[in-house]
N, C-alpha and C positions, 0 to 999 in steps of 0.2 A: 733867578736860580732856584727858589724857592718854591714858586710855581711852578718851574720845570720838573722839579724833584717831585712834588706832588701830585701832580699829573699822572709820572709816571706810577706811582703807587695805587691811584685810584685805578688806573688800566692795567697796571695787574691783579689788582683784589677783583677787578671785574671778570677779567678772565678766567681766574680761580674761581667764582662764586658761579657762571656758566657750567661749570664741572664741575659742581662740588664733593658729590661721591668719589670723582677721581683723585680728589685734590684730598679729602679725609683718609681714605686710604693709604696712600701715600705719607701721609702726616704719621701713622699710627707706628712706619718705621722708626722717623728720631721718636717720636713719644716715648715708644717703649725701647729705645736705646739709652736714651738719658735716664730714664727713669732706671734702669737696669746700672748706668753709671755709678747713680747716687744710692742705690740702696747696697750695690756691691762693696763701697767706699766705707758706709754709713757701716757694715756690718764688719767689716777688718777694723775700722777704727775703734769702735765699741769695745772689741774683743780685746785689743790692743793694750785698750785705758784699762780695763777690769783686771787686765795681768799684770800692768805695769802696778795698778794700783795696790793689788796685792803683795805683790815682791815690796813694792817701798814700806808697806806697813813692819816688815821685815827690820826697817833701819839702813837710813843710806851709810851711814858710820856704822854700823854693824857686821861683823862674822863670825857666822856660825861654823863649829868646827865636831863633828859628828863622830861616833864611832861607826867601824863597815868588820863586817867579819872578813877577817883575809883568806883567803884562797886556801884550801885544806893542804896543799905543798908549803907552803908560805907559816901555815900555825901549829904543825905538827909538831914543831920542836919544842912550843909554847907548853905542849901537853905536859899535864903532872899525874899520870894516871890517866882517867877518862877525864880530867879538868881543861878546860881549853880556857884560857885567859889572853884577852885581845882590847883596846878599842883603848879609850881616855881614862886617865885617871888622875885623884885628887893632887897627884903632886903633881902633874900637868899643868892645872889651874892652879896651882901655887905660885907654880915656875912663869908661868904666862904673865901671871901679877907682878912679880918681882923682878925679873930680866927684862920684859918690853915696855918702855919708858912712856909711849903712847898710848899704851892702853887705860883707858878710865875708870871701866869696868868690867868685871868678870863675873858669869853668872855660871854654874854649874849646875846639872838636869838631868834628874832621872825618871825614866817613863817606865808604867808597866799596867798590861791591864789586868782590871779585874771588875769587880759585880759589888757594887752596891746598892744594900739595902735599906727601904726607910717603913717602918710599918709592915704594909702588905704588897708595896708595891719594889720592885728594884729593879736595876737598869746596867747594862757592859760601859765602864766609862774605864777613860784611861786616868789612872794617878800618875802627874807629876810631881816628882822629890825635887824641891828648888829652897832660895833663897828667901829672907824678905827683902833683897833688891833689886830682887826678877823686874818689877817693874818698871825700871828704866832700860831696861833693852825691850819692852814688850811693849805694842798699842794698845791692852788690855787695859782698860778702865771700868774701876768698880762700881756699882749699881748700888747696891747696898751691903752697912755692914766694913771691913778696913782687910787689910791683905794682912802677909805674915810679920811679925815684929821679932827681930835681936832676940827677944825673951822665951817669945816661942820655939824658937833654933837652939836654941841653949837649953832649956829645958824639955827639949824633944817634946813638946807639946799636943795635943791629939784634936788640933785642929785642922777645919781644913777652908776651903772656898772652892765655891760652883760657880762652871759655867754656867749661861743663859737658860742652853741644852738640856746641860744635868740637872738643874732646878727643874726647870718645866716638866721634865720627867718623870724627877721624882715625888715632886711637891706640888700638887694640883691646886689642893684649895690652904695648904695651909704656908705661913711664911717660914721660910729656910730660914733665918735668921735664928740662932739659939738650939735650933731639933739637933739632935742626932742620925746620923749615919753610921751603918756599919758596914766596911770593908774587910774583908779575910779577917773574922773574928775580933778585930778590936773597932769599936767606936771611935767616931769623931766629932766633933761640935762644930756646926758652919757656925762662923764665923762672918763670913761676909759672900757675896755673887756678884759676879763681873760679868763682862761683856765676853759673848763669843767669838774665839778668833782665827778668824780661817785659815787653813795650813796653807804654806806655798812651797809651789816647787824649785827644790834644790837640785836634780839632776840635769841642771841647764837644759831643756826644753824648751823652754820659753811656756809653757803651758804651766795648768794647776797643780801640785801637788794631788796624788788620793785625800781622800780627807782621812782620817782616823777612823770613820765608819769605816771606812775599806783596808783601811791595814788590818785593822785589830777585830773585823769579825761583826761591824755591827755595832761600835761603842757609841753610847747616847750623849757624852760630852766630857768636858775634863774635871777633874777635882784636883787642886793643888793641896800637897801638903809640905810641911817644913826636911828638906834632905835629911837634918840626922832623924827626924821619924822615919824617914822613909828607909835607911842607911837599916838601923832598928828592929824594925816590922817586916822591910822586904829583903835584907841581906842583897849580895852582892852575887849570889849565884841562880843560873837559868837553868834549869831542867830540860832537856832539848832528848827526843824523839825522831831516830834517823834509820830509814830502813831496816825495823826489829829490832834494831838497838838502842841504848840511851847514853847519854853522854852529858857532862855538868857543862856552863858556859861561865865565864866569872867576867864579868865587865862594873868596872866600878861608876862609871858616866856614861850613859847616853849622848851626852853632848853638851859642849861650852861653846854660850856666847859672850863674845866679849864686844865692847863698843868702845872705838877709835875716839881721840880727841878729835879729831878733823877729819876732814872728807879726802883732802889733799895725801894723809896718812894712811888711807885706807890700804891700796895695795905695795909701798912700804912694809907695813905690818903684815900682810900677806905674805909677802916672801921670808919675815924672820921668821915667822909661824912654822912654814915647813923645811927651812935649815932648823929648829930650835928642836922641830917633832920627832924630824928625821934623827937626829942626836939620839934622843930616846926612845923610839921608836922601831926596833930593827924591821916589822914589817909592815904590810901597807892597810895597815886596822884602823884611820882615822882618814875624814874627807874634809876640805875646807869648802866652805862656801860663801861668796861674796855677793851680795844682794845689788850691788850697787851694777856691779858687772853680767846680773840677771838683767837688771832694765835696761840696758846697754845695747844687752843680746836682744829681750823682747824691742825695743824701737828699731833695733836692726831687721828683725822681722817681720815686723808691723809694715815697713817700707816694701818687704821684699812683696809680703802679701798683697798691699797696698796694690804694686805695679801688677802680679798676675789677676787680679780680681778686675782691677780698673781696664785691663789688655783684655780680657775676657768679655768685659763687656762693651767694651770699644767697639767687639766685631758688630755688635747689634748695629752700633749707628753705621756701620761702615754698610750694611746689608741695605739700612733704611736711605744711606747715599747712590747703593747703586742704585737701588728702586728710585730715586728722585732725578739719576742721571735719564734711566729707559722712560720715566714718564714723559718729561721734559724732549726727549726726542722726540717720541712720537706724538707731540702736542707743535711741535718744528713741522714734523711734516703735514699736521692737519692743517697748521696756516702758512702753510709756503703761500698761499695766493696773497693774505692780509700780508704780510710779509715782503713783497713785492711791490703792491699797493703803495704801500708805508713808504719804502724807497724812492719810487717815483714822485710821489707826492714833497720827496728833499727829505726824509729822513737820515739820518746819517748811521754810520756802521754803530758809533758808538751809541745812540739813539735805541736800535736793537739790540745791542748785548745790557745794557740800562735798565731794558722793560722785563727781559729773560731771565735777566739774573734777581731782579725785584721779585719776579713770581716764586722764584726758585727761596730766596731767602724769605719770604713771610710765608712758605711753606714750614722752613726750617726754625724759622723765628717762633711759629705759633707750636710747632711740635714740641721747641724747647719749651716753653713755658708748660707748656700741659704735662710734657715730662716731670720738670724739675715740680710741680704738684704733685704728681704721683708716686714719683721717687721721694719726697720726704712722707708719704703715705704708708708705702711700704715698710721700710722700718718701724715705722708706729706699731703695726699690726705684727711682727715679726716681732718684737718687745713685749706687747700684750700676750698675745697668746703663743710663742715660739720660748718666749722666757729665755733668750736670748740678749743680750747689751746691745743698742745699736747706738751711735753719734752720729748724726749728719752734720758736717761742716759746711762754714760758705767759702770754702779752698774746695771743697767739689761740685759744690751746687755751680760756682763759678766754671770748674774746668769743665763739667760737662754741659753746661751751657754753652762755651766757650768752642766746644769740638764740633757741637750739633751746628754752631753756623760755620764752621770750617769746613763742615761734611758739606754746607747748602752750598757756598762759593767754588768748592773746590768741583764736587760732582753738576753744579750748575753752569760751569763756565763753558765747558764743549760745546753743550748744547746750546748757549747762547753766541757762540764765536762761529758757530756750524750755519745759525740762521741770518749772523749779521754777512757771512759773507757769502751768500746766494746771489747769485746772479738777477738782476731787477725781470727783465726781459723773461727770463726762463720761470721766474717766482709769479710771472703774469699770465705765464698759459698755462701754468698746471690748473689742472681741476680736482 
């Protein structure tokens, strides 16, 4: 059986190697089908992880709960004068602490930008007004130097912390650690520099957030400082600019996050959030946002992408099977006489569909592999210089391997069932 099978492998790489321009060409189908499999794969999954990974930095027990300007029908009534007053406020995060049983923590956050300066140099960063125990809702970790303390909050302190960003920015050759910075007229003392932390998107997209560069104009990174400084220094009213006109905005919070005991709790907590909102709330000035239910949406995506990227490149191989069905014919008709031959001499049907279909798969066999080479190629180079994420897995180096010899057997069988069942007699006069 062993020599049989062998036999037959050596009189097909023979055949194949008689034609070998035909037989390379032909190859270059699955090559660059699979190859197109695995770098299509390689580059949805890459994308996939880099979002998923960004939302999780977020907090799978985490929600964020934002303020939104409501609809100028919706906040008219709000008005006091030209004052429009909408979005979160501190007895919100009061009420949040005290009525919902599973919450662990609550962090309150206020953004705003502005320009600071160190020296001769200064840079648009955004200041956040926070806690000192921001830190447990946030994967920011410090670099040098401590975050904000109890003592600082209470004595409205005139400190602050840089991001990675903001340092680099501001402070080329000397250490932030102890200088000053000034923002809108009053000084601060760094204190300490964290790590930079990439915004993610909250309008269920599945994609990234703009970064703060893009909201605010060009901001070079963040500077945190203690809320009641901030409360203090930047008040609670926005100056807002509307077709000729000017109008006050008064929003006391940006946005609370708060962190769930459990993951189990998470959207529980969600739903008293917007019965507890809607209570105080009369209109629709605040958005909740659930991170956990971001990755959810992103792996749901990731799948969706997955299947039209992987179907898109599917057709390559499906192109490189027909071209391996018409070779394969017309390699039938060049040896109908050997073919005949073969018969007479006690070959059996199954004997010729055996040798057909050996050519046809170590067609498919050798195209996969040079693919599945080339396909973890691409990605590389697509990462290097595309700056692009790419992942290649062995759940696609497998499937597209996997198809390329589905492509061989499946477009290789005609043509071998067409020459096993020729007529001996008639396979011996053709010329």
């Amino acid at each position: 059986m062993f020599f049989r099978f062998s036999r037959i492998i050596k009189l097909g790489a023979k055949s194949l190697w008689l034609h070998r321009l035909r037989a390379i060409l032909t190859t270059m189908g699955i090559i660059f089908g699979v190859s197109s499999v695995i770098a299509m794969l390689a580059i949805g999954e890459g994308a996939s992880q880099e979002a998923q990974a960004r939302i999780a930095r977020l907090g799978s027990t985490n929600i964020l709960i934002e303020s939104v300007k409501p609809p100028e029908s919706q906040s008219s009534s709000q008005n006091q004068g030209n004052t429009k007053a909408y979005g979160l406020t501190y007895k919100d995060a009061q009420m949040i602490r005290d009525v919902i049983p599973d919450v662990s923590v609550v962090v309150p956050i206020r953004r705003i930008n502005q320009k600071a300066i160190y020296r001769n140099r200064s840079a648009s960063i955004e200041v956040i007004g926070t806690v000192p125990w921001y830190t447990e809702i946030s994967p920011m970790r410090l670099k040098e130097g401590r975050f904000l303390t109890e003592i600082d909050l209470h004595y409205k302190s005139s400190v602050c912390i840089l991001d990675e960003q903001a340092a680099d920015e501001l402070f080329i050759f000397d250490d932030p650690i102890g200088q000053s910075i000034k923002i809108k007229g009053e000084y601060y003392t760094v204190v300490g520099v964290a790590s930079t932390i990439g915004p993610i998107d909250t309008q269920g997209t599945g994609g990234l957030e703009q970064s703060s560069a893009n909201i605010y104009g060009g901001v070079a990174g963040n500077v945190y400082i203690c809320l009641s400084t901030f409360k203090s220094r930047f008040g609670e009213m926005k100056l807002q600019f509307t077709g000729g006109s000017r109008s006050m905005e008064k929003v006391e919070l940006e946005q609370i996050t708060i962190r769930v005991k459990s993951l189990e709790a998470v959207e529980p907590t969600r739903d008293v959030l917007i019965e507890l909102l809607d209570s105080t709330h009369k209109h629709e000035d605040y958005k909740i946002t659930v991170p956990i239910e971001l990755i959810r949406q992103a792996q749901e995506e990731k799948r969706i992408f997955s299947i039209v990227l992987g179907s898109i490149a599917a057709i390559s191989l499906l192109v490189g099977g027909i071209g391996i069905m018409n070779i394969m014919l017309a390699t039938v008709s060049e040896r109908t006489r050997e073919i005949g031959i073969r018969r007479a001499l006690g070959a059996k049907r199954t004997d010729i569909i055996a040798q057909f279909l050996t050519e046809t798969l170590l067609l498919t066999i050798a195209g996969g592999l040079l693919g599945i080479m080339l396909g973890i190629t691409i990605p590389y180079f697509v990462t290097k210089f595309g700056n692009m994420p790419t992942v290649v897995t062995t759940s696609s180096l497998i499937l597209a391997f996997g198809i390329s010899a589905a492509v061989g057997i499946t477009f290789g069988w005609y043509p071998a069932y067409r020459a096993a069942h020729m007529d001996p007699i008639e396979s011996l006069r053709h010329e």
